[in-house]
C-alpha positions in Angstrom: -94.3 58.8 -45.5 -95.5 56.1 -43.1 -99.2 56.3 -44.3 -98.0 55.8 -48.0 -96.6 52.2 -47.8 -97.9 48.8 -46.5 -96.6 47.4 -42.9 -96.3 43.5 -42.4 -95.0 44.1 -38.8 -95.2 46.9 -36.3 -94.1 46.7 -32.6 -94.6 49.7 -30.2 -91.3 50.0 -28.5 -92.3 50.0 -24.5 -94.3 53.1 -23.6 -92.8 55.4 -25.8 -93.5 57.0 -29.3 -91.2 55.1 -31.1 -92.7 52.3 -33.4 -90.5 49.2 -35.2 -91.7 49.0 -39.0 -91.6 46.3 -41.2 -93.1 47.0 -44.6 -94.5 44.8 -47.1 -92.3 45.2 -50.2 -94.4 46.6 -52.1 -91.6 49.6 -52.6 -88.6 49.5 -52.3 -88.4 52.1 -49.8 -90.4 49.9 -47.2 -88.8 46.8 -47.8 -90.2 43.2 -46.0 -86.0 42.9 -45.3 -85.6 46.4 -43.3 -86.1 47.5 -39.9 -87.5 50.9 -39.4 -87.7 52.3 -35.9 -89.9 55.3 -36.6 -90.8 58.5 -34.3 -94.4 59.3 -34.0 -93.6 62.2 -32.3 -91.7 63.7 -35.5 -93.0 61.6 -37.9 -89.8 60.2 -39.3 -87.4 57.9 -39.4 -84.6 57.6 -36.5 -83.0 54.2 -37.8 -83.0 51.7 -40.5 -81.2 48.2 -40.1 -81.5 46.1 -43.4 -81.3 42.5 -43.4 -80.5 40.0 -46.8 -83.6 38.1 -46.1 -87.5 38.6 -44.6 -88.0 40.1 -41.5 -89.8 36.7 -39.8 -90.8 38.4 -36.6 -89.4 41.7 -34.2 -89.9 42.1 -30.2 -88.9 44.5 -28.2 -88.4 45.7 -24.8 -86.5 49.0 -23.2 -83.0 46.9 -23.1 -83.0 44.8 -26.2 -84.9 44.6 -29.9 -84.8 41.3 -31.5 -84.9 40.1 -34.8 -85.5 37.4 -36.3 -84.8 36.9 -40.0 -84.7 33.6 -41.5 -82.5 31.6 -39.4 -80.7 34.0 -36.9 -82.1 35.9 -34.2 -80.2 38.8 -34.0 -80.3 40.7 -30.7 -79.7 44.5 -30.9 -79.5 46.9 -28.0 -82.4 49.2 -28.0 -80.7 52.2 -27.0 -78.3 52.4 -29.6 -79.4 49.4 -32.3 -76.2 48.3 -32.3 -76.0 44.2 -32.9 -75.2 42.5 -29.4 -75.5 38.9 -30.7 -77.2 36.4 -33.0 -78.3 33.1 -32.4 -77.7 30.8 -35.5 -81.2 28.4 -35.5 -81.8 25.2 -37.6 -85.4 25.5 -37.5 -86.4 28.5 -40.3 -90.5 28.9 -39.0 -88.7 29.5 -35.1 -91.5 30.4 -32.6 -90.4 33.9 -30.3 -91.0 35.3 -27.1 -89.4 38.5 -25.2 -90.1 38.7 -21.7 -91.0 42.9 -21.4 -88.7 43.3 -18.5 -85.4 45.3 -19.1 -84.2 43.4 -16.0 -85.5 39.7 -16.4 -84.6 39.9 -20.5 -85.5 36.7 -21.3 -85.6 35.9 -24.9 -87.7 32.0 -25.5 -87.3 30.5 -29.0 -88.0 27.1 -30.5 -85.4 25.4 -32.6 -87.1 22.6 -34.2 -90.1 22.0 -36.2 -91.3 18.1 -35.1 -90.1 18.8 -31.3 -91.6 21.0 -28.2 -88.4 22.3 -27.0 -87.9 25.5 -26.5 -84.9 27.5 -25.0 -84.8 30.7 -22.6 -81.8 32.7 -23.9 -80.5 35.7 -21.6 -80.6 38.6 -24.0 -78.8 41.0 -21.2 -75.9 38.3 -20.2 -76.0 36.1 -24.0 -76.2 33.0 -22.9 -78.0 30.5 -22.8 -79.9 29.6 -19.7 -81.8 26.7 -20.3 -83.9 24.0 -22.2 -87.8 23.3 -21.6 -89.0 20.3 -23.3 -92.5 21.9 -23.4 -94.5 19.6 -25.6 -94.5 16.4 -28.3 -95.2 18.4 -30.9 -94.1 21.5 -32.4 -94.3 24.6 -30.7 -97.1 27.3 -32.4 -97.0 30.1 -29.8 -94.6 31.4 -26.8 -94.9 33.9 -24.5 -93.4 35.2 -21.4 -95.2 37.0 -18.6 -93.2 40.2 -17.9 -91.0 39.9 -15.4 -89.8 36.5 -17.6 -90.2 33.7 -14.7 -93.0 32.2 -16.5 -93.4 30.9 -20.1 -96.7 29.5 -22.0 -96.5 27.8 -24.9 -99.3 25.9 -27.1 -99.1 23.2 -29.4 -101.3 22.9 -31.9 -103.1 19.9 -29.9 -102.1 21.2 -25.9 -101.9 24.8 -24.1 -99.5 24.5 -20.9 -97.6 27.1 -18.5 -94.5 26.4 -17.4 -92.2 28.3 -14.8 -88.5 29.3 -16.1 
């Protein structure tokens, strides 16, 4: 099946066989508004999550799968895909980051468009821990180093680390 339809997105979920599919909407099967998490092992499907709008971006570590669709970030837990929390954002082109640690899950995400700010949101405890005014300008990239105690970011003028 998987061979037969476009992906947009596709995330390996940690070091397993289990992939996270986005398709293209090009059928309606494989929809740009549906999560797949798909077994390479048995080459089929394990879970679907639908959304009413386009799949933006997904992450993923052993503890959590994020998300993001339009403007929520919705944080699942991986084990089960069950919905934990989402994060309501007024900024619908967000940048993401998921630090790769199950321990340190640090989610990053920018909640503006004109300003560099971006805020380091606990995925494990759902809250929010605090907010880096990382730039001027708007954010284009985040990411976090895997245990999550150090985030880079880029503008589209200036690259600069910065310690969480």
């Amino acid at each position: 099946m998987i061979e037969q339809f476009g992906v947009s997105i596709i995330e390996l979920l940690y070091s397993s066989s289990l992939l996270l599919l986005v398709g293209t909407g090009s059928d309606p099967n494989f929809s740009q508004r549906k999560l797949t998490v798909w077994s390479t092992e048995n080459n089929s499907v394990l879970c679907e999550t639908s959304f009413m709008y386009k799949i933006e971006a997904v992450l993923a570590n052993k503890a959590k799968t994020i998300a993001y669709v339009k403007d929520k970030i919705h944080i699942y837990n991986t084990t089960n895909m069950k919905l934990a929390h989402s994060i309501n954002i007024n900024y619908m082109q967000s940048k993401i980051g998921l630090a790769p640690s199950s321990e340190n899950c640090y989610l990053a995400y920018t909640d503006s468009g004109t300003e560099g700010i971006v805020n380091i949101f606990d995925a494990n405890l759902l809250s929010l821990v605090k907010t880096v005014a990382a730039h001027k300008s708007c954010v284009a990239r985040i990411a976090l180093n895997f245990d999550g105690t150090l985030l880079a970011t880029c503008s589209e003028k200036v690259a600069a680390g910065i310690s969480v």
